[in-house]
C-alpha positions in Angstrom: 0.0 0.0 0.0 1.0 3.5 -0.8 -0.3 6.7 0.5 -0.6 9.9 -0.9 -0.9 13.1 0.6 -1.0 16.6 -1.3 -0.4 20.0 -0.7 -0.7 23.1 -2.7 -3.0 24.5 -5.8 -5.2 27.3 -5.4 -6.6 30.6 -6.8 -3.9 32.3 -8.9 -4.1 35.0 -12.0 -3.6 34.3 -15.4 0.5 34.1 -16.4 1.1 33.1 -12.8 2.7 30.2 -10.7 2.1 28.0 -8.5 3.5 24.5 -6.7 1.9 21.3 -6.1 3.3 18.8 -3.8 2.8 15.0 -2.9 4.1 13.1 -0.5 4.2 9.4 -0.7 4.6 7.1 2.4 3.7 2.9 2.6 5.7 0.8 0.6 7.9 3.0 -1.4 10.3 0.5 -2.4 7.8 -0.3 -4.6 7.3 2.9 -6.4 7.7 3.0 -10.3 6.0 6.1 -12.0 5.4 9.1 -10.2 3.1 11.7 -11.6 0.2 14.3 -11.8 -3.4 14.1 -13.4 -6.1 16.7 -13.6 -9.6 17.0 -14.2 -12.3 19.0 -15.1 -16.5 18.7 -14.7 -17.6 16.5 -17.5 -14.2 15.4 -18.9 -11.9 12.2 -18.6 -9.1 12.6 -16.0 -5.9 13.5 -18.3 -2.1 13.1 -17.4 -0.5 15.9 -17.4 3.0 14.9 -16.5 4.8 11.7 -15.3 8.6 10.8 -13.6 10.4 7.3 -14.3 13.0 6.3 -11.4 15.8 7.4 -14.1 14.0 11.2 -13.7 12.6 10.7 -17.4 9.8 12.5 -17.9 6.2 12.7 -19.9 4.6 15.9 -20.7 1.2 17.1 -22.1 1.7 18.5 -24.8 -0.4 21.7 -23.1 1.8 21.9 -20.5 5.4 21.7 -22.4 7.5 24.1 -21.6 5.7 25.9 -18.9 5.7 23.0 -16.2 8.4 20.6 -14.3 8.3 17.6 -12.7 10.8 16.8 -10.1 10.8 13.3 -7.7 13.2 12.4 -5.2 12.2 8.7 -3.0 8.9 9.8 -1.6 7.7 13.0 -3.0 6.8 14.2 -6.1 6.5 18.4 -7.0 5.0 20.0 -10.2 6.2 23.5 -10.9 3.3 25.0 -13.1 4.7 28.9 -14.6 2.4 30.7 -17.1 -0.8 29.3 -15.7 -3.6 29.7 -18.1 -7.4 29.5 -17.5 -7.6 26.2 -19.2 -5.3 24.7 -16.2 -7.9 25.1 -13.8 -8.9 22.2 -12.7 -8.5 19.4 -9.5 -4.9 17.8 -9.9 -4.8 14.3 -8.6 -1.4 12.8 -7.8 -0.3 9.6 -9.1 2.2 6.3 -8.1 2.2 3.4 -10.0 4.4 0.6 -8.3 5.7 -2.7 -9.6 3.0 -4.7 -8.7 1.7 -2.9 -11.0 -1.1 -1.3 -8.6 -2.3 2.6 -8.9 -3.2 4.9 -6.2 -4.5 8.3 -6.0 -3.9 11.3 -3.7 -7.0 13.1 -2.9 -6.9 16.1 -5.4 -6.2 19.9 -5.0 -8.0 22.4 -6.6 -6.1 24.6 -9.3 -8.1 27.5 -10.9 -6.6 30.0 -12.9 -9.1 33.2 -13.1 -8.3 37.0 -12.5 
């Protein structure tokens, strides 16, 4: 078992930044992908970025260039720059292990609006 815990997202203004934050505890030894997911009212839950043990990393193509994913054992951090309206949104973090299982932190609200 893994557990996720989240921290961060928000109300910011368009062209602004913000940082999420999740912290894995359990069985980390078993950790594979780390990553972040978001979703919106009405719409499938959509990766928005992904980190491999080796710190290789998968992008939405929305989000190249203006967001980074970083990972050390037991946390995982998204750096989101140049926020847009279309980012809002609840971000769910993500761990798949070796198993290969899933789990889910809790979500954080993101919304972008002046």
């Amino acid at each position: 078992q893994v557990q996720l815990v989240e921290d961060g997202g928000g109300l910011v203004q368009p062209g602004g930044s913000l940082n999420l934050s999740c912290a894995a505890s359990g069985r980390l030894f078993q950790v594979y992908t780390m990553g972040w997911y978001r979703q919106v009212p009405g719409k499938q839950r959509e990766l928005v970025a992904n980190i491999y043990p080796d710190r290789r990393a998968n992008y939405a193509d929305s989000v190249k260039g203006r967001f980074t994913i970083s990972r050390d054992s037991a946390k995982v951090w998204l750096q989101m720059t140049s926020l847009k309206p279309e980012d809002t949104a609840v971000y769910y973090c993500n761990v798949v292990t070796y198993g290969p299982r899933q789990y889910w932190g809790q979500g954080t609200q993101v919304t972008v609006s002046s």
